[in-house]
C-alpha positions in Angstrom: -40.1 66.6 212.9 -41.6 64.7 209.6 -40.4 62.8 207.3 -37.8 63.7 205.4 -37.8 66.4 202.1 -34.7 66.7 200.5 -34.0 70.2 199.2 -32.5 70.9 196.1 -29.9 73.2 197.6 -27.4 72.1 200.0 -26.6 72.9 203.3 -23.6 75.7 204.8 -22.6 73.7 207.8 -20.2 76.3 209.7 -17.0 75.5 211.4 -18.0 76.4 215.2 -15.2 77.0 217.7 -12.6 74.2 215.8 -11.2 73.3 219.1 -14.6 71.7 220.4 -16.3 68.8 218.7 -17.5 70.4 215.8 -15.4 68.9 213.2 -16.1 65.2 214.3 -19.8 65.7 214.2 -19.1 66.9 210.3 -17.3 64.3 209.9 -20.1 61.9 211.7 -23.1 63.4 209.8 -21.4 63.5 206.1 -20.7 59.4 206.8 -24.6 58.6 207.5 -25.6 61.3 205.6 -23.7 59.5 202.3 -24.7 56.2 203.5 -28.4 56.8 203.8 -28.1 59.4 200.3 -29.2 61.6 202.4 -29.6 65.7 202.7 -26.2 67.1 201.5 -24.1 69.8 203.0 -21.0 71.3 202.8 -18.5 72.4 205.7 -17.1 75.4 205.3 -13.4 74.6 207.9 -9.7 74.4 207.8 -9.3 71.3 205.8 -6.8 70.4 207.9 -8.6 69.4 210.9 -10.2 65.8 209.2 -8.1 65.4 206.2 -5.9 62.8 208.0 -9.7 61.3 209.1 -11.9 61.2 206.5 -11.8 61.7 202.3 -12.1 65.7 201.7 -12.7 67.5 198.5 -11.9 71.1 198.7 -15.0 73.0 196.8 -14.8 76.7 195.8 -18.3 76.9 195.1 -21.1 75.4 196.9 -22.4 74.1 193.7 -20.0 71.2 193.7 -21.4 70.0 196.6 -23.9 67.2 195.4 -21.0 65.6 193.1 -18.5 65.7 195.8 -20.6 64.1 198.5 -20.5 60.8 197.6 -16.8 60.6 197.1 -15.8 63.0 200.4 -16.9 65.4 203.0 -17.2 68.6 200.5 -15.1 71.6 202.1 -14.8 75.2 201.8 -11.5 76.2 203.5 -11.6 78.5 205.9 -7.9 78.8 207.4 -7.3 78.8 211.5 -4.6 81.0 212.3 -3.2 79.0 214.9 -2.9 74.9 215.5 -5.8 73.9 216.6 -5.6 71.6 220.3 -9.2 70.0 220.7 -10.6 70.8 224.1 -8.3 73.9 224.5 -9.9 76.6 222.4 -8.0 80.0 221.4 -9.2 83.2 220.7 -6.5 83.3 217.8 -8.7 81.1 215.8 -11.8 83.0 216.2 -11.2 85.2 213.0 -12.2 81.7 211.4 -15.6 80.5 212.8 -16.5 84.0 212.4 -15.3 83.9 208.8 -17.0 80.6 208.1 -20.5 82.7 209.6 -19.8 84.7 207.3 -19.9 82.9 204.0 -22.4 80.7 205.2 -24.9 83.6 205.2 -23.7 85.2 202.0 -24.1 81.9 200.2 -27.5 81.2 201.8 -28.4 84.8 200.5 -27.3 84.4 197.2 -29.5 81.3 197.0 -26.4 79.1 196.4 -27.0 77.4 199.9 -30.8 76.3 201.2 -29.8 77.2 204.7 -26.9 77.7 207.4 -26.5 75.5 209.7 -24.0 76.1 212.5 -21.7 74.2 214.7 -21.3 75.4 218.5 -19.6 78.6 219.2 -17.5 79.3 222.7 -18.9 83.0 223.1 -16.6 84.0 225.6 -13.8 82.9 223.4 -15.4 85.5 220.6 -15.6 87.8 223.5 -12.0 87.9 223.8 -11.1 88.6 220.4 -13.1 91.7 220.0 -16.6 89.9 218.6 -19.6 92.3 219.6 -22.4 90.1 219.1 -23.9 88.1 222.3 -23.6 85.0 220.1 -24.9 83.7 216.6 -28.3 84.7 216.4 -27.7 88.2 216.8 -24.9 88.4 214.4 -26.7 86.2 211.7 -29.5 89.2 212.0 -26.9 92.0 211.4 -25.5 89.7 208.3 -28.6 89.8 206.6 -29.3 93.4 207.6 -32.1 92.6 210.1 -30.8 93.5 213.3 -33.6 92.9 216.4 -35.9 90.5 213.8 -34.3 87.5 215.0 -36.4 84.9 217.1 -35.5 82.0 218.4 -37.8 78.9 218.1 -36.5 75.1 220.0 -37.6 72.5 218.0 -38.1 68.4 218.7 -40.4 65.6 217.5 -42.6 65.7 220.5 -42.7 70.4 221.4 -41.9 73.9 219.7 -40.8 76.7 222.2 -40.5 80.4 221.4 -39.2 82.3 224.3 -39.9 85.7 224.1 -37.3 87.0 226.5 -34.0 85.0 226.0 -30.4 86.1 227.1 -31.1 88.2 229.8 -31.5 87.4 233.7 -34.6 86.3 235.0 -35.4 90.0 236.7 -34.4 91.3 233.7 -36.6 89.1 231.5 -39.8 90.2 233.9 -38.6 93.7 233.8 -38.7 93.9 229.9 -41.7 91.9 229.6 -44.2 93.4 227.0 -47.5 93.2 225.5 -45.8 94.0 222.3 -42.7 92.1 222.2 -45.4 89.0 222.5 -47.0 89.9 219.7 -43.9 90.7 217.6 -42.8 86.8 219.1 -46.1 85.1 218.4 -46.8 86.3 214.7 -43.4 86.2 213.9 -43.5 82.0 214.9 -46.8 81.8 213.0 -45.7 82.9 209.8 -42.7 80.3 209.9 -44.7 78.0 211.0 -46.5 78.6 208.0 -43.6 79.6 205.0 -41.1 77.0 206.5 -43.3 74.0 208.5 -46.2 74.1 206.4 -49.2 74.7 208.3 -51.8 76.6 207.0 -53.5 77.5 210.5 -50.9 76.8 213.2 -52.1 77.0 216.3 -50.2 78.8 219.4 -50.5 78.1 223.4 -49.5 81.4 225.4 -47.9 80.5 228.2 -48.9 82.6 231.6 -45.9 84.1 233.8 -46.9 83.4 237.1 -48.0 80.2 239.5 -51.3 79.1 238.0 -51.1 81.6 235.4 -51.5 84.3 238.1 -54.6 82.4 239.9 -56.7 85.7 238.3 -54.2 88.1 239.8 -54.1 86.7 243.0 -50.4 85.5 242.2 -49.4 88.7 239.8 -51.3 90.8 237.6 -49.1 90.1 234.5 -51.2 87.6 233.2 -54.1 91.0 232.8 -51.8 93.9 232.5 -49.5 92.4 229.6 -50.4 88.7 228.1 -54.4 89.0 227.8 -53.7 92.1 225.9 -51.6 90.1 223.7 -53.5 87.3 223.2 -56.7 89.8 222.1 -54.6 91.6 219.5 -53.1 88.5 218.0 -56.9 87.2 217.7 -57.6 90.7 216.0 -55.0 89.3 213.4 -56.5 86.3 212.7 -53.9 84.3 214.8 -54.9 81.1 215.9 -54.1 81.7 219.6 -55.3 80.3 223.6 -53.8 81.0 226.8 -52.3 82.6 229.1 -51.9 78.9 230.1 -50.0 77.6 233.6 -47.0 76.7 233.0 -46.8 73.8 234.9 -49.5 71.8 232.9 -49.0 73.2 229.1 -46.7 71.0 228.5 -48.0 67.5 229.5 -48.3 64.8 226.9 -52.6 65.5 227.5 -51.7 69.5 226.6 -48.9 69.6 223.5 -50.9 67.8 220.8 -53.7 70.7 221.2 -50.9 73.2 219.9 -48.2 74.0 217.4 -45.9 75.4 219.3 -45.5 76.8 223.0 -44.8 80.8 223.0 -43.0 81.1 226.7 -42.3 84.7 228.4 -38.6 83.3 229.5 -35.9 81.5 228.5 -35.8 78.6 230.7 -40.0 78.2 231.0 -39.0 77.0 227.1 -36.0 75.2 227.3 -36.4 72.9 230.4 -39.1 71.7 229.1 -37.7 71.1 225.5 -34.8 69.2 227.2 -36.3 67.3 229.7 -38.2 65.8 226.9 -35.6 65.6 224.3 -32.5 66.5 224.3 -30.5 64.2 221.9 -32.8 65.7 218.8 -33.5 69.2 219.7 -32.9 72.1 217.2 -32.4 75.5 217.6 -33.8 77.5 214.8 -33.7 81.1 214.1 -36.7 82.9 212.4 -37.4 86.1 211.4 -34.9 86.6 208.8 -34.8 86.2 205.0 -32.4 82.6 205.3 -33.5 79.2 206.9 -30.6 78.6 210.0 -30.5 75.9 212.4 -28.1 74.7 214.9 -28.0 71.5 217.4 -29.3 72.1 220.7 -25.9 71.8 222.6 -22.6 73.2 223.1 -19.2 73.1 222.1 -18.3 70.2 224.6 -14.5 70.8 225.0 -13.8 68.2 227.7 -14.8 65.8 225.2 -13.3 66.7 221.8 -10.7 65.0 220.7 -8.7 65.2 217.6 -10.7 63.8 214.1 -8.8 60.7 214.1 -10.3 59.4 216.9 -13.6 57.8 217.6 -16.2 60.6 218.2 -17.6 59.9 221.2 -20.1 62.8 221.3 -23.9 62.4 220.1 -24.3 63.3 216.9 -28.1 62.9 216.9 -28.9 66.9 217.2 -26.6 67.9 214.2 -28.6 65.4 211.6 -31.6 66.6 213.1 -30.6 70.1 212.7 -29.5 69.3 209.1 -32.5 67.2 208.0 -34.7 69.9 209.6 -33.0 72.6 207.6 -34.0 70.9 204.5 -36.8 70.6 205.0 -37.9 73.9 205.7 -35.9 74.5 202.6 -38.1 72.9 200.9 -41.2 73.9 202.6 -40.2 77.5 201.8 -39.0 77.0 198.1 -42.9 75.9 197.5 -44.7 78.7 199.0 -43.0 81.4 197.5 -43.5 79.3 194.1 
């Protein structure tokens, strides 16, 4: 993901569900983070989950940050209702990691914070408690009062995915397929790729939908009826743009250097491959909206999480590369709207 561009801001790093293993990867990534002087961040948690762990310095403003992170994990207290047991989450506490959401996004807004980045959520445990939202992205959209811009882009050193259908079932992903919502995908990844990666002509693979990429309709006309169109009208735009590609080949070590990053018709024709090749590092990033927000590529983990005292057993790798990644297209961002 490049080397490393520390922003001038620092990070919101939400609480996530505080019964998984969120709060020992914040404790995990604030000691290599201060060791290597790293990106900075603050955690915006209930205090008492790693005070007994780790040095804390309660912050009320994320200004403080860069002074407190040399001497302790910098924390905006956000208060769980109820005693937090790792591995057994409650939808008591939810009011909290939606909280923490919250005022990650309105610090990020206010230009106090150079991005959110946010720790696993259990979204059937925000299900129970009344939360609307099918999970972050969609309720980080309606915080910044951009509901239906977000997109969601997976990020490691070695592919980029866009899916352009993502939560839905597979039949319902081919059902909704459009030549529009590609376009609105594709140029939507090309100006990030652009304001927060910085490329000046990024270059996008389309991936087909079918076997073969439909074998010219012999396998299913979508490839004619709905991608080509696509493809034509993003060229029309000046959008660096080939495809539709088979699936099965696009992203071979020969194929991924000859793109930028892989726009996919469904969820799993992105992620698979994104995971197969790396999983420890891979980011999830949001674009589309007027704040930077990543998150690490996995989830909550309950039947490992333990209390912060212990040794954290669970790979941090994702969460410094969501943070580090953050920064940098923090950074990247700061200097083309200069």
């Amino acid at each position: 993901m490049g080397g490393a561009l520390p922003s001038t801001l620092p990070l919101a790093l939400t609480l996530g569900d505080p019964a998984g293993i969120g709060p020992q990867l914040a404790i995990e990534a604030w000691r290599r983070l201060r060791l290597a002087r790293g990106e900075t961040f603050f955690w915006i948690g209930d205090p008492r989950l790693i005070e007994k762990a780790v040095p804390v310095v309660r912050i009320e403003h994320p200004e403080e940050t860069a002074k407190a992170f040399e001497h302790g994990l910098p924390i905006l207290p956000v208060f769980c209702e109820t005693t937090v047991i790792p591995g057994r989450p409650d939808p008591r506490n939810a009011a909290a990691t939606i909280e923490s959401i919250r005022l990650a996004v309105r610090h990020a807004l206010a230009g106090r914070a150079g991005g959110v980045v946010t720790n696993p959520i259990a979204k059937h445990i925000l299900a129970t408690a009344g939360f609307p939202y099918p999970g972050h992205t969609e309720f980080l959209a309606a915080l910044c009062d951009q509901p239906g811009a977000e997109i969601m882009m997976l990020v490691s050193p070695q592919l980029r995915v866009v899916p352009v259908t993502v939560h839905v079932s597979l039949r319902n992903a081919l059902d909704t397929l459009k030549t529009d919502s590609i376009v609105k995908v594709a140029e939507t990844a090309s100006r990030a790729l652009k304001s927060d990666f910085g490329m000046i002509e990024p270059r996008l693979a389309i991936a087909g939908l079918n076997p073969h990429a439909g074998e010219q309709g012999l396998m299913g006309d979508e490839e004619q009826a709905i991608i080509k169109p696509a493809i034509e009208r993003l060229r029309e735009r000046g959008i660096l743009c080939h495809g539709p590609l088979p699936p099965d080949t696009m992203f071979s070590a020969h194929a991924r250097p000859t793109y930028d990053a892989a726009i996919c018709m469904y969820h799993d024709q992105a992620l698979i491959p994104l995971k197969t090749l790396d999983m420890a590092e891979g980011v999830n990033v949001t674009l589309g909206l007027p704040i930077i927000r990543t998150s690490p590529d996995h989830g909550t983990a309950f039947d490992i999480a333990a209390p912060a005292t212990d040794a954290c057993v669970a790979d941090v790798s994702s969460l410094l590369a969501a943070i580090r990644l953050a920064a940098q297209m923090s950074t990247h961002r700061k200097g083309k709207n200069r």
